[in-house]
Backbone bond lengths (Angstrom), bond angles and torsions (degrees), N, CA, C in turn:
res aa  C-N    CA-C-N  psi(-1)  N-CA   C-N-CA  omega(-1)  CA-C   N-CA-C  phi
1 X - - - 1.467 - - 1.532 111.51 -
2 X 1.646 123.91 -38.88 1.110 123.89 -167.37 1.850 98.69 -74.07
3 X 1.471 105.35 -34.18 1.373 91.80 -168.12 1.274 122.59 -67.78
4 X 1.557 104.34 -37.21 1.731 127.01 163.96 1.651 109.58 -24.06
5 X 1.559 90.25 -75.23 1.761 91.09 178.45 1.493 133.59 -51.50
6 X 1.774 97.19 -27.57 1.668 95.20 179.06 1.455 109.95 -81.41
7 X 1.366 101.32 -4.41 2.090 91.26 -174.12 1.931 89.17 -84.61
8 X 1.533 94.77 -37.79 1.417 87.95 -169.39 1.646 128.13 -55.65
9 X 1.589 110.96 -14.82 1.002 139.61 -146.91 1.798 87.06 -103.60
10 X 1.128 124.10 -40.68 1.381 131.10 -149.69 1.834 97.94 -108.72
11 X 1.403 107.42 -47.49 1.527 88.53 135.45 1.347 162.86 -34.48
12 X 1.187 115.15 -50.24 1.716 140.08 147.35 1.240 117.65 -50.06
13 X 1.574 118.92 -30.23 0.923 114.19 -163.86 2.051 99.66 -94.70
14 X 1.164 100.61 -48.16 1.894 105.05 155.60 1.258 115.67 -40.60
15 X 1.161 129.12 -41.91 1.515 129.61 170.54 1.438 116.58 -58.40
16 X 1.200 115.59 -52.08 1.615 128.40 163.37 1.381 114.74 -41.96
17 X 1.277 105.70 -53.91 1.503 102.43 -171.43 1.519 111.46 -84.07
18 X 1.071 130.70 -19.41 1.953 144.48 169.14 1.533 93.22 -56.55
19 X 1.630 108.26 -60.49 1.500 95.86 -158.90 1.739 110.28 -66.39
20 X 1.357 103.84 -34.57 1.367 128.58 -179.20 1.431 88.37 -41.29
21 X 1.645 129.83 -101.45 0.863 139.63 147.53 1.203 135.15 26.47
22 X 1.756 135.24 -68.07 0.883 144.60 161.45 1.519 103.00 -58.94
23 X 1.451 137.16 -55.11 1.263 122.12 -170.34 1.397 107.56 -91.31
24 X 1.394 134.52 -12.78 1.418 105.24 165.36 1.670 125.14 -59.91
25 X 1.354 101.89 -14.11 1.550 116.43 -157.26 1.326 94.28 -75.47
26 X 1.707 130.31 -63.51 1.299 161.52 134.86 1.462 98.26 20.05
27 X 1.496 108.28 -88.14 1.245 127.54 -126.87 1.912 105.87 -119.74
28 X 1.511 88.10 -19.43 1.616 98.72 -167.93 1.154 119.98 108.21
29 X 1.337 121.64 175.67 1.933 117.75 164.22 1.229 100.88 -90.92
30 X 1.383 127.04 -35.23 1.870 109.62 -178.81 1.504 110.89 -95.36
31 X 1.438 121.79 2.34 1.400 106.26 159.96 1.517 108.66 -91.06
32 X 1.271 118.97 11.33 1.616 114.22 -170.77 1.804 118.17 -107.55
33 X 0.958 119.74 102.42 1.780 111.45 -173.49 1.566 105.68 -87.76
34 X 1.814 104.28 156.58 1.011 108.93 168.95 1.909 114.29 -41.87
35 X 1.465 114.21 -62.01 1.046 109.93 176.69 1.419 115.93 -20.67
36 X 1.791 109.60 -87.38 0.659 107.74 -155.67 1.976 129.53 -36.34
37 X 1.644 80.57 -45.83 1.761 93.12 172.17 1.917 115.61 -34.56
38 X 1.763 89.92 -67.98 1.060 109.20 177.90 2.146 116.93 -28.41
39 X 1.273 100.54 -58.43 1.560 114.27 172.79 1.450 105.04 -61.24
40 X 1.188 118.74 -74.81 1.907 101.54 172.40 1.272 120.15 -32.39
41 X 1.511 129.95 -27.86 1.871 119.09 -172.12 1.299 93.19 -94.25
42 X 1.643 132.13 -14.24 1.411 117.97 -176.27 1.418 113.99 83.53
43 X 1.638 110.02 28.58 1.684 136.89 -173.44 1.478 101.46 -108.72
44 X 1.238 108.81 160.67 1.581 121.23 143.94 1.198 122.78 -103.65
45 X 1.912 119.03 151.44 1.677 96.49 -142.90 1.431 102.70 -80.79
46 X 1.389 119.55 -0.66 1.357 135.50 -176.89 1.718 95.03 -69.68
47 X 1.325 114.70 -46.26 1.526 114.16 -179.58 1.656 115.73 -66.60
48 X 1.097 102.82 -23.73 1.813 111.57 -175.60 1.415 107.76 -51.31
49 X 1.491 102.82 -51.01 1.586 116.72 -158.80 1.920 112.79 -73.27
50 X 1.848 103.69 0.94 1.302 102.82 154.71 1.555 137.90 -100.79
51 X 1.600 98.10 13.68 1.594 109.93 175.54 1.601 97.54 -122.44
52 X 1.122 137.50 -12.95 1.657 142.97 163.65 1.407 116.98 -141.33
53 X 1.270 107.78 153.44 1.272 111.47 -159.58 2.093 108.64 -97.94
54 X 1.832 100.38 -18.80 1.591 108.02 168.76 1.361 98.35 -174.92
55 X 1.256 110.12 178.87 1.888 104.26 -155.39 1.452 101.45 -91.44
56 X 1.450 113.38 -14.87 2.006 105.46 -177.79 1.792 90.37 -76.61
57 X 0.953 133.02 -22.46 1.538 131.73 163.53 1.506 100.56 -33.66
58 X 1.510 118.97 -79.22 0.845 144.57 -172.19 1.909 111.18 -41.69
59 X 1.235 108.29 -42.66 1.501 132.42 174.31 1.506 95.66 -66.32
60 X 1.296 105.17 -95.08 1.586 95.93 175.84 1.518 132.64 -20.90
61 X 1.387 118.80 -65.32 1.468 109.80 165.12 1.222 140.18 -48.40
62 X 1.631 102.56 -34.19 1.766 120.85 166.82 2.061 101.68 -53.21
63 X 1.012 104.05 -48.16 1.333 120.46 -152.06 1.693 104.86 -75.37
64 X 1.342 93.17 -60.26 1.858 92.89 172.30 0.910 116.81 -83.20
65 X 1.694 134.03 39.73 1.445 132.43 173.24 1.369 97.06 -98.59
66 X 1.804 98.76 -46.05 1.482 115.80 164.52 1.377 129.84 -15.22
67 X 1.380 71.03 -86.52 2.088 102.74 174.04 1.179 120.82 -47.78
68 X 1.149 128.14 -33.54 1.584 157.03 -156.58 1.478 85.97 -90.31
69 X 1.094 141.69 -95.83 1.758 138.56 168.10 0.750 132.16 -32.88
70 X 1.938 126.37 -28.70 1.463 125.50 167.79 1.443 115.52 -65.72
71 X 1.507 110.62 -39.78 1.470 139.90 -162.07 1.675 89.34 -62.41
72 X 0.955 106.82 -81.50 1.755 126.77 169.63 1.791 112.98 -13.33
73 X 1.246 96.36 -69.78 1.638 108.81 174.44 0.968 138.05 -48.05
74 X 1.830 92.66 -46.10 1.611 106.05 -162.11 2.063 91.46 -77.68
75 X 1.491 106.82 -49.26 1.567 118.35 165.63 1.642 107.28 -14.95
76 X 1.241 121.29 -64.50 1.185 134.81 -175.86 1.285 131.78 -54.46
77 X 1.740 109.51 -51.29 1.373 133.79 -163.24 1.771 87.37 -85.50
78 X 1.070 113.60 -39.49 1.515 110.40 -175.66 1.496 126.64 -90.10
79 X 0.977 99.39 29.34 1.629 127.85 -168.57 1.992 98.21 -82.47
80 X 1.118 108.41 123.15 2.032 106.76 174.42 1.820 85.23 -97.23
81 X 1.463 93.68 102.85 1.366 122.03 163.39 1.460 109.58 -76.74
82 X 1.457 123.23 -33.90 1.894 139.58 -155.27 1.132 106.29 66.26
83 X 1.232 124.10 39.71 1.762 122.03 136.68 1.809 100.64 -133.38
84 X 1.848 79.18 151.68 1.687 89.49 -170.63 1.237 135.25 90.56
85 X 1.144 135.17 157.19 1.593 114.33 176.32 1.363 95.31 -116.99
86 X 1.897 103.54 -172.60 1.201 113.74 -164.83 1.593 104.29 -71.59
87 X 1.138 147.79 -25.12 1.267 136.84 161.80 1.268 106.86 -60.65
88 X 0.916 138.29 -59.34 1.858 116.52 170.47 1.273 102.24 -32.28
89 X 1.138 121.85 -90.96 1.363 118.03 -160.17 1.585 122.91 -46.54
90 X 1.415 129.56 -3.63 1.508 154.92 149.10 1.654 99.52 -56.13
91 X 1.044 109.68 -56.84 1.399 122.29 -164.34 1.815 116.53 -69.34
92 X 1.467 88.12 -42.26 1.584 77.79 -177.29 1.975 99.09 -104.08
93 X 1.133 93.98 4.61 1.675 87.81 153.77 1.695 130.38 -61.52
94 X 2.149 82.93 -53.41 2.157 102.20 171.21 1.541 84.61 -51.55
95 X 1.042 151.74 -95.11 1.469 155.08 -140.23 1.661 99.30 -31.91
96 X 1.501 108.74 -81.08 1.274 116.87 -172.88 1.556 111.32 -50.07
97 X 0.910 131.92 -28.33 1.571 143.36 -163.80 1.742 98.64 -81.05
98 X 1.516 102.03 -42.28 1.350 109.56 -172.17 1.625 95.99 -82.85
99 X 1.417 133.62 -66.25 1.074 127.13 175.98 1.547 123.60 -24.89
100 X 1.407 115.70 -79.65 1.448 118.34 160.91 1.630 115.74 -13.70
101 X 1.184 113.74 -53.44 1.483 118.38 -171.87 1.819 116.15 -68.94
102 X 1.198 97.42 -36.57 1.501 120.68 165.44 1.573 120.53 -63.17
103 X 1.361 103.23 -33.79 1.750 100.66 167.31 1.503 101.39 -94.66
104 X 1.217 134.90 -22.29 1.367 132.20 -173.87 1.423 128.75 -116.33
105 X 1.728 103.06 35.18 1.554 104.28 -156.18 1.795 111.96 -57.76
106 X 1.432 114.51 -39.05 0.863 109.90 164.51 1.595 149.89 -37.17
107 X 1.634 97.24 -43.13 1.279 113.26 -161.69 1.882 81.53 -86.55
108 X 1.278 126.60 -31.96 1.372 118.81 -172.34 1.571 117.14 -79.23
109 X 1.333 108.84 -27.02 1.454 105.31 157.49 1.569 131.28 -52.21
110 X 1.552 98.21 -41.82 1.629 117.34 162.23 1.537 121.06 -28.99
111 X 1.470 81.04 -57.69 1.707 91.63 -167.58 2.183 109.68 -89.36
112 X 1.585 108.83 -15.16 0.968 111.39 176.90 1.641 106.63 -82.96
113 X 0.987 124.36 -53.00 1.804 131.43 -177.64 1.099 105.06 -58.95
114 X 1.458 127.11 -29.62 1.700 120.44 -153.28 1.990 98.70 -130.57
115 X 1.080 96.20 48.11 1.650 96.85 -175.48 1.362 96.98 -85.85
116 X 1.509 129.61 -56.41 1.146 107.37 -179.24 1.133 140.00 -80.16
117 X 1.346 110.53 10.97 1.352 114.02 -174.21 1.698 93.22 -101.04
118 X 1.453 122.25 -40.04 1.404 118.55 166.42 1.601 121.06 -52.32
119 X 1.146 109.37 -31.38 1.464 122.75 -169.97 1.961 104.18 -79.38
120 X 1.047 94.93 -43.39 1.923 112.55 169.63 1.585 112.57 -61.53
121 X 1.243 107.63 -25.65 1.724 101.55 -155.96 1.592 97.09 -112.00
122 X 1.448 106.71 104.90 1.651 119.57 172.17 1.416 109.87 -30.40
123 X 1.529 119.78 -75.03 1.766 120.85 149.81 1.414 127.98 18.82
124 X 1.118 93.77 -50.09 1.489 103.52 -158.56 1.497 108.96 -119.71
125 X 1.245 116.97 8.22 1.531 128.51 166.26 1.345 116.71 -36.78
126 X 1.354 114.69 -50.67 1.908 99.28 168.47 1.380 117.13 -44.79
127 X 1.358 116.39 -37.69 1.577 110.23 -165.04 1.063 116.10 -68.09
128 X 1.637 119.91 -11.46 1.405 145.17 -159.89 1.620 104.23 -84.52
129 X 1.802 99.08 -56.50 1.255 107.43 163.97 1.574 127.90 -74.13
130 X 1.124 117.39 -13.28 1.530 107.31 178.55 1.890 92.28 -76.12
131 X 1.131 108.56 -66.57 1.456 114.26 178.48 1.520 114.47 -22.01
132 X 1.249 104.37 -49.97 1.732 116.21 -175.15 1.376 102.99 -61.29
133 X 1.731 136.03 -53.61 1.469 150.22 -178.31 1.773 94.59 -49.24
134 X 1.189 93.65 -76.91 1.535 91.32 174.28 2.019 119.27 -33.15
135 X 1.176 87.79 -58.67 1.324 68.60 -178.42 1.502 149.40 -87.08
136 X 1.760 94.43 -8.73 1.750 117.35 137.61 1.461 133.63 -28.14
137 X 1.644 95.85 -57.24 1.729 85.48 160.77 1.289 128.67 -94.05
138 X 1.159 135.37 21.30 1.338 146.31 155.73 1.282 99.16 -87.67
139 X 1.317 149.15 -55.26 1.327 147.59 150.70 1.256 113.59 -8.75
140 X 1.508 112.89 -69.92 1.730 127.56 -150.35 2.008 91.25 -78.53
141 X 1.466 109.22 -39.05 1.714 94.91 -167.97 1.370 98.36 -86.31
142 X 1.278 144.99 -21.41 1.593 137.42 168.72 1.575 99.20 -62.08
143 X 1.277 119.23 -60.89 1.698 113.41 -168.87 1.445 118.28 -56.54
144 X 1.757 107.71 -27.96 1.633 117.88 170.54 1.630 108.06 -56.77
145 X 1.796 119.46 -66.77 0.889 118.28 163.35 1.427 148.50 -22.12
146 X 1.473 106.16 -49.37 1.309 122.11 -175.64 1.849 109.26 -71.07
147 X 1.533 100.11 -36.76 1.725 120.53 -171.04 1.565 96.04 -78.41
148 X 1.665 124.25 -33.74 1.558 99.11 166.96 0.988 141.10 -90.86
149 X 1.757 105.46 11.24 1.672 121.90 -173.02 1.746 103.01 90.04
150 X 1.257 138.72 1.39 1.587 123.27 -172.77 1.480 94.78 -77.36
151 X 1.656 114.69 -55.86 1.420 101.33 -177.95 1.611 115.08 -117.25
152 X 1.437 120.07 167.78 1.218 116.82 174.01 1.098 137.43 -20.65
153 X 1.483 128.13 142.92 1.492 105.23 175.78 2.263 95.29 -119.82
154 X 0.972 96.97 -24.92 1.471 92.79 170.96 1.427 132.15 -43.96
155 X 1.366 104.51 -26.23 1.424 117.95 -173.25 1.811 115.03 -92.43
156 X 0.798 144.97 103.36 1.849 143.30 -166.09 1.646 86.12 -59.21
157 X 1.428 94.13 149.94 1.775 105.13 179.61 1.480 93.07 -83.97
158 X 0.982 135.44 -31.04 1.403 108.26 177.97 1.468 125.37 -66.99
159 X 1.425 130.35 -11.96 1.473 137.14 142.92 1.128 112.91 -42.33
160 X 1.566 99.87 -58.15 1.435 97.61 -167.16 1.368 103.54 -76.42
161 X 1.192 150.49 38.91 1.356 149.95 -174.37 1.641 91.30 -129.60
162 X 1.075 105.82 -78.69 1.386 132.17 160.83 1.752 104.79 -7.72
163 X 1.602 116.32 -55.07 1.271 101.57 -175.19 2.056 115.81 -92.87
164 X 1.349 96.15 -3.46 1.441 123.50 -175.47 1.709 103.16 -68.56
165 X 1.112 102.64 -46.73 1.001 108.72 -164.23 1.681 113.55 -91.24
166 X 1.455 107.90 -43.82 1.960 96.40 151.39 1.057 131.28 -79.06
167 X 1.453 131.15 4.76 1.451 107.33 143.71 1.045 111.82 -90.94
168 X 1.317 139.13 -18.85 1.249 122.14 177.16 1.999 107.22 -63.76
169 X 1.263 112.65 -21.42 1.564 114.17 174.94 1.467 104.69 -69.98
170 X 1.299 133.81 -64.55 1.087 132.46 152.06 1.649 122.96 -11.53
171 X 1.326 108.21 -73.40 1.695 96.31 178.80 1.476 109.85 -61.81
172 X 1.045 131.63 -3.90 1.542 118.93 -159.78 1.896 95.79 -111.80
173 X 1.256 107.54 -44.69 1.467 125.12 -174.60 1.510 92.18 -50.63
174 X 1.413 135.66 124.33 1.499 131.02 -173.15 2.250 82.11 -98.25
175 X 1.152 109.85 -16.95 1.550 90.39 -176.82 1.581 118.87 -72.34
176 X 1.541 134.67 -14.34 1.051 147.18 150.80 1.840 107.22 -29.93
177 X 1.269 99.67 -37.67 1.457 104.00 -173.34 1.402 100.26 -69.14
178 X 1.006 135.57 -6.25 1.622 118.97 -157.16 1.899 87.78 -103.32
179 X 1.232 112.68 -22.26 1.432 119.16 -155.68 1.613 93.99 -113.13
180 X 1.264 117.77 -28.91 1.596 108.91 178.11 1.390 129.57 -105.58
181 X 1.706 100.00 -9.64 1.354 104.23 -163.95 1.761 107.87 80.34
182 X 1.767 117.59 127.47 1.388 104.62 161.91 1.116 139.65 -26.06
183 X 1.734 128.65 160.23 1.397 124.49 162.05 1.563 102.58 -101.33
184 X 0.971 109.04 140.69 1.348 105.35 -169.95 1.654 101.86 -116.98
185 X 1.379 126.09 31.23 1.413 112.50 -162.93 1.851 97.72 -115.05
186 X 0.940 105.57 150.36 1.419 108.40 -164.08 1.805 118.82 -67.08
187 X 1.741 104.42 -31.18 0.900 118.26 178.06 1.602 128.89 -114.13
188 X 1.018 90.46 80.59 1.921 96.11 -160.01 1.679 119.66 -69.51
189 X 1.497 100.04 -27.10 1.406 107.99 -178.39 1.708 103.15 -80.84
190 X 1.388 128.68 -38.63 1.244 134.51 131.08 1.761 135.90 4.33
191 X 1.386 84.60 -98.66 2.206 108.15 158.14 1.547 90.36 -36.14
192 X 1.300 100.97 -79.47 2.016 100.71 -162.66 1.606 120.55 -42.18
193 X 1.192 116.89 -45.23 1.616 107.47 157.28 1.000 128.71 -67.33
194 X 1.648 139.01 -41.74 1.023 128.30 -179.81 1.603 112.99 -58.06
195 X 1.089 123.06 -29.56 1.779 130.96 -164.91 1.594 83.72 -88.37
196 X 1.382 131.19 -58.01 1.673 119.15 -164.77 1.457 105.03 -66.74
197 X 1.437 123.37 -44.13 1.260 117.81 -175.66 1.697 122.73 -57.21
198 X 1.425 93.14 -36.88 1.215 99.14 -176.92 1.272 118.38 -58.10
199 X 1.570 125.33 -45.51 1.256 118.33 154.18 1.634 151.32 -54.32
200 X 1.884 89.34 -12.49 1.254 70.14 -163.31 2.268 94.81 -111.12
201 X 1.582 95.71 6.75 1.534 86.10 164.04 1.422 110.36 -72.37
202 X 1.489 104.73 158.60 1.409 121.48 163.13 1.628 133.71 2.27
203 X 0.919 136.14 126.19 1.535 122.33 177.08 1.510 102.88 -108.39
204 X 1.611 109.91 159.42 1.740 111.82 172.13 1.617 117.43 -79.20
205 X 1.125 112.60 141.95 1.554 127.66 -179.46 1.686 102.24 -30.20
206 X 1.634 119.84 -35.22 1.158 121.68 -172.04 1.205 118.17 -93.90
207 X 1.352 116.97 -27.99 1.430 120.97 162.23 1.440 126.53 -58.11
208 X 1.846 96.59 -39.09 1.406 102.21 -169.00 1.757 126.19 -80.74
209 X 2.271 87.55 -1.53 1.486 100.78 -176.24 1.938 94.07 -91.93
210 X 1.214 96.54 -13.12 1.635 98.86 -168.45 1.536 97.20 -73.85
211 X 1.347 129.47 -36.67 1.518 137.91 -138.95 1.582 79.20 -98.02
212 X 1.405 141.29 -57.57 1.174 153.83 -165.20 1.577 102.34 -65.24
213 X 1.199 114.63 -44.52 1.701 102.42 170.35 1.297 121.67 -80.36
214 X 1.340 138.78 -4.14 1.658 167.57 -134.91 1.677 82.70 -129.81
215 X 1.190 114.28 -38.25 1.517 91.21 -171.98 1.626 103.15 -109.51
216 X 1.106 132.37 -19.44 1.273 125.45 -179.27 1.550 91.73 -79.15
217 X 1.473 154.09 -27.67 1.783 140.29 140.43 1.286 116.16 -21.44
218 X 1.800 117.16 -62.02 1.122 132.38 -151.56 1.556 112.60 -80.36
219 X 1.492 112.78 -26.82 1.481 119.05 150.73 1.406 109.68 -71.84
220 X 1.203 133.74 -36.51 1.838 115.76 -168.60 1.688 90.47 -67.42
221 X 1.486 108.42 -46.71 1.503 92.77 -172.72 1.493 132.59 -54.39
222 X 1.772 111.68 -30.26 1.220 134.25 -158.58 1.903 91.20 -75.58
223 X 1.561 113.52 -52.33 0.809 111.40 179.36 1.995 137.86 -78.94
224 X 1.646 106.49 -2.06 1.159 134.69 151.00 1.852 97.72 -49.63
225 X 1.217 100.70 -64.35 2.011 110.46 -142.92 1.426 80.75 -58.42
226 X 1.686 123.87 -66.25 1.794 130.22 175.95 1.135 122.46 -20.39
227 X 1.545 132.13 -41.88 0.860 154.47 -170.88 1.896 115.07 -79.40
């Protein structure tokens, strides 16, 4: 009997966090009320507060389920096995990074919509640090890369993080669809590296004199329009 109740209990409590979940993604964490939650699990909000104790609870757990699998993956994919170089292992990081997000779109919206309010709230300081771990080793295999020549070194990895991480919002964000039209390609975590990588290996001496005069234009112009 006791065990009955605790599955039942731990059940309810998955329900909480789905509905949680689904509408933080929706709506946000500050457009989302206990109520409302509460009414999606088919609770009263008086009943909520016996499967969580307050709704950044609820945030947090959504959030480091996340983190908890990206952390995991990326660990893995970035592993020096001695095959491949360090852009491979960049590469099937974008994959895993993107994958993860694809089984967890939800929980990654969490942490994408509500960064600053996670980032603001003392509370929630682990999430700060799991986030940070995570993004250490994305750090350490871009800076490897860049130091053996596979990928750029002109570019700071935190750009390159920086752009990793909105398209990966993009593929996951289903509202892009309303503004881009579907992706219809089977392998999205796939597509998304090949297009980021491609940019961000190496360029030729001639390209990079082409890209360098392209931008000393693109300032006269910038500073024409100012003017």
């Amino acid at each position: 009997m006791a065990q009955q109740t605790a599955h039942a209990s731990v059940d309810a409590r998955e329900r909480v966090l789905s509905a949680a979940a689904e509408l933080f993604a929706e709506r946000g964490y500050h457009g989302t009320s206990v109520r409302d939650i509460a009414a999606a699990c088919g609770l009263k909000p008086s009943s909520l507060y016996s499967h969580v104790p307050d709704k950044s609870t609820l945030l947090a757990d959504l959030v480091m389920r996340y983190l908890g699998a990206l952390e995991a993956a990326l660990e893995s994919s970035s592993a020096d096995t001695g095959g491949g170089s360090s852009a491979d292992r960049v590469e099937d990081m974008v994959r895993a990074s993107v994958g993860v997000a694809l089984r967890y779109p939800r929980e990654f919206l969490c942490l994408s919509n509500s960064w600053t309010y996670i980032r603001r709230t003392p509370s929630l300081a682990p999430l700060v640090a799991r986030r940070d771990a995570v993004r250490a080793v994305w750090q350490r295999a871009l800076r490897e890369a860049a130091a053996d020549g596979s990928l750029r070194a002109d570019v700071d990895p935190e750009s390159m993080l920086r752009v990793v991480f909105a398209a990966t919002h993009g593929v996951v964000d289903r509202r892009y669809d309303e503004i881009a039209g579907p992706a219809d390609e089977d392998d999205p975590a796939g597509v998304l590296a090949a297009l980021l990588l491609d940019g961000f290996r190496p360029r030729s001496r001639a390209g990079s004199e082409t890209v360098q005069a392209g931008t000393v234009d693109a300032g006269a112009v910038r500073a024409g329009l100012a003017e």
